[in-house]
ROZA-889504 format. One record per atom (N, C-alpha, C): residue in one letter; x, y, z; atom name. Coordinates in nm, 4 decimals. Layout:
// residues N
+------+----------+----------+----------+------+
: type :       xx :       yy :       zz : atom :
+------+----------+----------+----------+------+
:    a :        X :        Y :        Z :   CA :
...
+------+----------+----------+----------+------+
***
This chain:
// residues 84
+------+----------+----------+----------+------+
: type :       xx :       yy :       zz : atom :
+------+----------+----------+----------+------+
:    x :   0.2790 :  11.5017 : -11.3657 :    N :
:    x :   0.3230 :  11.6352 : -11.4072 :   CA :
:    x :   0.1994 :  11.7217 : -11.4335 :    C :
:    x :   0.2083 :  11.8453 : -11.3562 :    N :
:    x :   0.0989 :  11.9580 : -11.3882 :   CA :
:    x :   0.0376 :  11.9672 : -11.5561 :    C :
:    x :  -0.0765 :  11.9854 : -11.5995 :    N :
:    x :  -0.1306 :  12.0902 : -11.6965 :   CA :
:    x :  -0.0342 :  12.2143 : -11.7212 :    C :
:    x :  -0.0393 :  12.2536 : -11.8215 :    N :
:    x :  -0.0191 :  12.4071 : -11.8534 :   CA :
:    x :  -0.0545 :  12.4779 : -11.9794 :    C :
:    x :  -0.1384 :  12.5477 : -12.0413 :    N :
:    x :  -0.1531 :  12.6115 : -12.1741 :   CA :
:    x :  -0.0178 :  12.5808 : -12.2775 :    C :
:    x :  -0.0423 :  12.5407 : -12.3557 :    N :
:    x :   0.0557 :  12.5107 : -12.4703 :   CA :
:    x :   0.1088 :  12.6702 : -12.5087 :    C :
:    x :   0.0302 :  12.7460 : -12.4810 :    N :
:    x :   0.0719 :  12.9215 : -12.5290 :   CA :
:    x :   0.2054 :  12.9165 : -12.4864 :    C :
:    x :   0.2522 :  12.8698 : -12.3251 :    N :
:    x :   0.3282 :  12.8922 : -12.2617 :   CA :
:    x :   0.4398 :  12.8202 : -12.2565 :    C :
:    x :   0.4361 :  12.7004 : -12.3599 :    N :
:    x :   0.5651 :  12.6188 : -12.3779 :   CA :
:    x :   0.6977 :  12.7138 : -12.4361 :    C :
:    x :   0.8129 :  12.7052 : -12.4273 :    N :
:    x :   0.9125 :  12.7538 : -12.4688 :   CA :
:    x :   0.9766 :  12.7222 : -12.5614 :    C :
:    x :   1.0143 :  12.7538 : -12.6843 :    N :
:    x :   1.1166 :  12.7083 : -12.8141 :   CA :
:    x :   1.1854 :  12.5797 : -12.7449 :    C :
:    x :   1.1828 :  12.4704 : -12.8014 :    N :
:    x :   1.1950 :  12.3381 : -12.8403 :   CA :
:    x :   1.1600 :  12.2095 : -12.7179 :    C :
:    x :   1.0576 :  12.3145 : -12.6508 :    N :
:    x :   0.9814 :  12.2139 : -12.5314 :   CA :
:    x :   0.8741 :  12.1127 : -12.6264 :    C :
:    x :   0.8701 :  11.9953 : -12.5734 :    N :
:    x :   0.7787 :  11.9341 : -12.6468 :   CA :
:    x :   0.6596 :  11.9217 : -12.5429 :    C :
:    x :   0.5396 :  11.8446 : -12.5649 :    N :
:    x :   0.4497 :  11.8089 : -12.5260 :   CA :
:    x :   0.3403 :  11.7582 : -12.5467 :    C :
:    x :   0.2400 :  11.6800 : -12.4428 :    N :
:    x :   0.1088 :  11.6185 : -12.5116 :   CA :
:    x :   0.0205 :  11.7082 : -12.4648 :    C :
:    x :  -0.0886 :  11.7013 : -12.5840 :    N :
:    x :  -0.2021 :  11.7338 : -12.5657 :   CA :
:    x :  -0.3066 :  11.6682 : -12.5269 :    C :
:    x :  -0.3631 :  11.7647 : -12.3929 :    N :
:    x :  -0.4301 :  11.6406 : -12.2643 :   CA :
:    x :  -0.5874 :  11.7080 : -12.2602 :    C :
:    x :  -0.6154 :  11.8493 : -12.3113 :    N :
:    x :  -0.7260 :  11.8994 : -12.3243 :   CA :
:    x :  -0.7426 :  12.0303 : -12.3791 :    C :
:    x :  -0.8480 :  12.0699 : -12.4844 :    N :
:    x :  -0.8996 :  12.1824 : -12.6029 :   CA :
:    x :  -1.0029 :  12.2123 : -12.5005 :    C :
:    x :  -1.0195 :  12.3382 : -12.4371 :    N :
:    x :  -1.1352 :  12.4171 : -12.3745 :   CA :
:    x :  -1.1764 :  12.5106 : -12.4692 :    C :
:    x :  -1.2926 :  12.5679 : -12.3551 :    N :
:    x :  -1.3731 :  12.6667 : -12.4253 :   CA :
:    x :  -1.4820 :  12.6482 : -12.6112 :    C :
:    x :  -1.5094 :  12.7747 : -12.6054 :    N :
:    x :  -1.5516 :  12.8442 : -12.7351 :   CA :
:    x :  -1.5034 :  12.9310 : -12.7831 :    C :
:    x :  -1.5087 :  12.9946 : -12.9408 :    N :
:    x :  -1.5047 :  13.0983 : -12.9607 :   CA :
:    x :  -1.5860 :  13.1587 : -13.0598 :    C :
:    x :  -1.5789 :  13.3211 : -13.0846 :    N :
:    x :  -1.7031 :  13.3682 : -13.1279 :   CA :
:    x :  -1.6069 :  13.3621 : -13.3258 :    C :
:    x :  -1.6478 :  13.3288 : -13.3847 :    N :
:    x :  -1.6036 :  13.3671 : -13.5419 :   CA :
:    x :  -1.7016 :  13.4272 : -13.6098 :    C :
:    x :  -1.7695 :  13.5285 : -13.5667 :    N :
:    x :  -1.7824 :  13.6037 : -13.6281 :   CA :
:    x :  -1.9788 :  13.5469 : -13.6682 :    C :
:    x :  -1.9966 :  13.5386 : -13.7967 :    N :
:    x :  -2.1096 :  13.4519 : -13.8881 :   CA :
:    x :  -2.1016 :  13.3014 : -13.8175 :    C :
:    x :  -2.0081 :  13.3098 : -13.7709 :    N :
:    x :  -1.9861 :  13.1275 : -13.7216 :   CA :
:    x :  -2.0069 :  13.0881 : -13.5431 :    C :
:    x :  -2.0629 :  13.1820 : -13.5003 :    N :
:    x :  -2.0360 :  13.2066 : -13.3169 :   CA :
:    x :  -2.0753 :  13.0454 : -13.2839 :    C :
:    x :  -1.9989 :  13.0913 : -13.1474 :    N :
:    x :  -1.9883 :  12.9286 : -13.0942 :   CA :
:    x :  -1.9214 :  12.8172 : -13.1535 :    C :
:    x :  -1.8580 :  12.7895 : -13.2773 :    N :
:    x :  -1.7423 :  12.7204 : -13.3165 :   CA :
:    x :  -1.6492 :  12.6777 : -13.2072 :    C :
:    x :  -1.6896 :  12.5660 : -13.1957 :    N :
:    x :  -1.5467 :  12.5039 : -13.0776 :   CA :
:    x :  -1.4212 :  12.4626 : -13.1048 :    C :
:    x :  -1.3239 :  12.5083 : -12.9918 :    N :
:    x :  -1.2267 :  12.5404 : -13.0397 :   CA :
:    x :  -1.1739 :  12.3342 : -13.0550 :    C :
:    x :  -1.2427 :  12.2586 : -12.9991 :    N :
:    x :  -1.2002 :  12.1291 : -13.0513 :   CA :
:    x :  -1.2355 :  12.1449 : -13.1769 :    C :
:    x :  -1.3802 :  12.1208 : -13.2601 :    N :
:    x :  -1.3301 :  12.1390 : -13.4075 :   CA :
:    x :  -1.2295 :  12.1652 : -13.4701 :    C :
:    x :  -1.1768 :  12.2945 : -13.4559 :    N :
:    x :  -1.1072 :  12.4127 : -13.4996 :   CA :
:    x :  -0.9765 :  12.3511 : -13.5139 :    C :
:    x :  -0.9560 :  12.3189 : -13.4286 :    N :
:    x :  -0.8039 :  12.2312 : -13.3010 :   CA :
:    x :  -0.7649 :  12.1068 : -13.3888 :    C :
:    x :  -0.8806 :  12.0364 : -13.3768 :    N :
:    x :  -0.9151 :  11.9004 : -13.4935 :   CA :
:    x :  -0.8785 :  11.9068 : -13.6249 :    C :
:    x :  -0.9271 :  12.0091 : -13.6758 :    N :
:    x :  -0.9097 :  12.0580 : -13.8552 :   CA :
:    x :  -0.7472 :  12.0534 : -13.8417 :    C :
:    x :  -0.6648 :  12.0856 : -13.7840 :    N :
:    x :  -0.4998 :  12.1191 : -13.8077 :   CA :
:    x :  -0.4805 :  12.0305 : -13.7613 :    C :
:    x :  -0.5266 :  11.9185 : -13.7164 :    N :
:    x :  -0.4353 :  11.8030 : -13.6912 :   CA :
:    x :  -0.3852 :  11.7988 : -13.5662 :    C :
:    x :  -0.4561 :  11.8905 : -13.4426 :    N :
:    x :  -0.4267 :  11.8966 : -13.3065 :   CA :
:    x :  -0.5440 :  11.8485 : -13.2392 :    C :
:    x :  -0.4762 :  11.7186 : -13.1790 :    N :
:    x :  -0.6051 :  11.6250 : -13.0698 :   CA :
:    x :  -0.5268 :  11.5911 : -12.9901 :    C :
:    x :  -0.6713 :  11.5280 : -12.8468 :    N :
:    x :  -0.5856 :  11.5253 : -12.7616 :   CA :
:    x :  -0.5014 :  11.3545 : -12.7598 :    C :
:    x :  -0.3855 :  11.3620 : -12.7152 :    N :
:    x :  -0.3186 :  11.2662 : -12.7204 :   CA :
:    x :  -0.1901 :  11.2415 : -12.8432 :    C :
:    x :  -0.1793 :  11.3760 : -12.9043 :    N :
:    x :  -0.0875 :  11.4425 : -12.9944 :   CA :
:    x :   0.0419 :  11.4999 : -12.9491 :    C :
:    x :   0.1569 :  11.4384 : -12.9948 :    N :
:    x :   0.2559 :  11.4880 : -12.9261 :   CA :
:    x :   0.2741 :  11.6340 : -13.0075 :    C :
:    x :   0.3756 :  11.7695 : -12.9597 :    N :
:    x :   0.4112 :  11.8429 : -13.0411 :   CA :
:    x :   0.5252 :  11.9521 : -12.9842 :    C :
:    x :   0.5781 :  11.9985 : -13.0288 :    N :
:    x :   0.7055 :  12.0505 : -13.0417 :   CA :
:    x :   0.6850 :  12.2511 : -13.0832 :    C :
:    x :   0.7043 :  12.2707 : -12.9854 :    N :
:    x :   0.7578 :  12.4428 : -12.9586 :   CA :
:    x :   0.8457 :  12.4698 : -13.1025 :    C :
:    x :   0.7992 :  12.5308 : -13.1900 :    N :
:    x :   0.9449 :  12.5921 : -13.2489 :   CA :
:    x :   0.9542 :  12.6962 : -13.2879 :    C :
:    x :   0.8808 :  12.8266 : -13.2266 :    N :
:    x :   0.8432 :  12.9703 : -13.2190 :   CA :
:    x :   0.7450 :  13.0342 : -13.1495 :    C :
:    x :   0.8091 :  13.0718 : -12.9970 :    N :
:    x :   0.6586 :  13.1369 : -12.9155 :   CA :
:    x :   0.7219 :  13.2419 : -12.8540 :    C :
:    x :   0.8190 :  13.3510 : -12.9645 :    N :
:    x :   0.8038 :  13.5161 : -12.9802 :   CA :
:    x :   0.7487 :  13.5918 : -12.9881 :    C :
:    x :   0.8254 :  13.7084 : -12.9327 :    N :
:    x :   0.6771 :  13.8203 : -12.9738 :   CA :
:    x :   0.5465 :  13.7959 : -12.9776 :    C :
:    x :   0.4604 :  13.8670 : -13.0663 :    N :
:    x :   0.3270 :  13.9356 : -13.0228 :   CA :
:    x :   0.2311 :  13.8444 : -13.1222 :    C :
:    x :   0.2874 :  13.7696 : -13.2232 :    N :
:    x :   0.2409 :  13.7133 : -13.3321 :   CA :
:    x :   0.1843 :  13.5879 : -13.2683 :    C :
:    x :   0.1773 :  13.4840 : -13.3978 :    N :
:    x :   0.0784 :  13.3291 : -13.3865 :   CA :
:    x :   0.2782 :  13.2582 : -13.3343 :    C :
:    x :   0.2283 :  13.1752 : -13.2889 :    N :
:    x :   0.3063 :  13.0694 : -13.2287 :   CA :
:    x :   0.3164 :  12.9542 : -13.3585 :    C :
:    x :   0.4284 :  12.9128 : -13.3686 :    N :
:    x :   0.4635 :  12.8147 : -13.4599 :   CA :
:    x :   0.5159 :  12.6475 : -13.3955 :    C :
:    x :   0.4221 :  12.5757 : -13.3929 :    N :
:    x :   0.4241 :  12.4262 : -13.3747 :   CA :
:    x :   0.4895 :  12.3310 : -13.4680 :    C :
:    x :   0.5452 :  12.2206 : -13.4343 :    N :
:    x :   0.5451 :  12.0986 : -13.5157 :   CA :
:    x :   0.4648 :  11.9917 : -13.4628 :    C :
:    x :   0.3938 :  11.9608 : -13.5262 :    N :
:    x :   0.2900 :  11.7853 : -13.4958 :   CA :
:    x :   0.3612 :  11.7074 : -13.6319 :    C :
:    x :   0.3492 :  11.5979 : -13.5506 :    N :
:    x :   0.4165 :  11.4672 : -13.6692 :   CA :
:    x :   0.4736 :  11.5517 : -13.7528 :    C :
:    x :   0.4872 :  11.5819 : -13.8720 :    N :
:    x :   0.5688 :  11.6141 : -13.9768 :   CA :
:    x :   0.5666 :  11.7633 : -14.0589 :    C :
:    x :   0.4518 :  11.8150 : -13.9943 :    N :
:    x :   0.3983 :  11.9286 : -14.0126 :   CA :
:    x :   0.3763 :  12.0725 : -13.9130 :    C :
:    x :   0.3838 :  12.1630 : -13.9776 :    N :
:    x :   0.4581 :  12.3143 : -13.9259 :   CA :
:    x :   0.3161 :  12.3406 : -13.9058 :    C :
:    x :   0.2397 :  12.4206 : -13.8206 :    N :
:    x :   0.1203 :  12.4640 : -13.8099 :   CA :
:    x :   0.1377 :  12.5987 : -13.7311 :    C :
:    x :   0.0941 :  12.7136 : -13.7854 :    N :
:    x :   0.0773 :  12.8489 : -13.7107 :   CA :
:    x :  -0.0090 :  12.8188 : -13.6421 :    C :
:    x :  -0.0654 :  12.8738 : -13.5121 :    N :
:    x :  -0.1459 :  12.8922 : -13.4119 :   CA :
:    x :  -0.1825 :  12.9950 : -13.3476 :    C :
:    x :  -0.2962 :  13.0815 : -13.3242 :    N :
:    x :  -0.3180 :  13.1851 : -13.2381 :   CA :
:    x :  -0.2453 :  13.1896 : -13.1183 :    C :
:    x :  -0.2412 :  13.2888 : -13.0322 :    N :
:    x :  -0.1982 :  13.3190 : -12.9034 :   CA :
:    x :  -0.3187 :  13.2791 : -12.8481 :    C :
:    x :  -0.4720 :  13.3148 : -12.8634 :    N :
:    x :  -0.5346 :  13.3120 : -12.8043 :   CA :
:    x :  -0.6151 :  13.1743 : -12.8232 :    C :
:    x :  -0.5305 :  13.1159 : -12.9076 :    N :
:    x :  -0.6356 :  12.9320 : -12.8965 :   CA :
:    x :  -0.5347 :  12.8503 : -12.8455 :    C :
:    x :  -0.3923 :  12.9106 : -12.8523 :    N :
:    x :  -0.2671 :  12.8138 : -12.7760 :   CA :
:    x :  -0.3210 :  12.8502 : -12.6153 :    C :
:    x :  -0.3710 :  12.9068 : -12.5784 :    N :
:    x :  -0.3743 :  12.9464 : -12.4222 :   CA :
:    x :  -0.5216 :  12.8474 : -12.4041 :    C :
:    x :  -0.5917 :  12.8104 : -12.5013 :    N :
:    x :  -0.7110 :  12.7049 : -12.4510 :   CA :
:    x :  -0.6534 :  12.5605 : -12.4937 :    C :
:    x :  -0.5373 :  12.5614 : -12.5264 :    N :
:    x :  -0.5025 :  12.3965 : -12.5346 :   CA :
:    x :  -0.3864 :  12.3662 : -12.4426 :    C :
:    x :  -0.4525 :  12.2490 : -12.3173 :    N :
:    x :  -0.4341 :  12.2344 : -12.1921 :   CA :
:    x :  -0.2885 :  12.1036 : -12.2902 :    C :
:    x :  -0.1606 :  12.1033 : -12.2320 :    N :
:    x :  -0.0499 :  11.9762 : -12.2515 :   CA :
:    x :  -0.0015 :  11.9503 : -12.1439 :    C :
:    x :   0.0699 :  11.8339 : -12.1281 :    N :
:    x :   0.1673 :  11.7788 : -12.0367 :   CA :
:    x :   0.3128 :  11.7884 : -12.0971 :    C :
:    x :   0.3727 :  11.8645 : -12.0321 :    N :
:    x :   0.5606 :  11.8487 : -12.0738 :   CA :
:    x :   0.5842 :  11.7561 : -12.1263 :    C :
:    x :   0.6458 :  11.7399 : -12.1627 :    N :
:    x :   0.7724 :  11.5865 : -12.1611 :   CA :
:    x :   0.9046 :  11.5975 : -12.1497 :    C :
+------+----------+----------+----------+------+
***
């Protein structure tokens, strides 16, 4: 089964996480990778997780194991999953 940005999963699609690209600039913090970043919330690769808000214009709302995690639009589009 293809790759696709996790940005782009749909309310109650699940999926694994197969790869965290890129960098980003934070500011005082430039170059912070978005694996760190990804890492700190409990998103690695080989993590299953669950769609359960990717409306509108706002952060996208995930479930991993047992926990609700907001997410950017623009760091869900650098974390590469496989469907399930």
């Amino acid at each position: 089964m293809a790759m696709a940005p996790l940005g782009l999963l749909s309310r109650g699609e699940k999926a694994e996480i197969v790869e965290i690209k890129g960098q980003v600039d934070y500011g005082h913090r430039t170059g912070k990778n978005h694996l760190c970043h990804a890492e700190d919330m409990g998103l690695r690769i080989g993590k299953l997780v669950e769609m359960l808000n990717n409306e509108g214009r706002g952060p996208i709302l995930l479930k991993v194991d047992e926990s609700r995690i907001a997410l950017s639009r623009g760091m869900a589009m650098k974390i590469m999953v496989k469907r399930q």
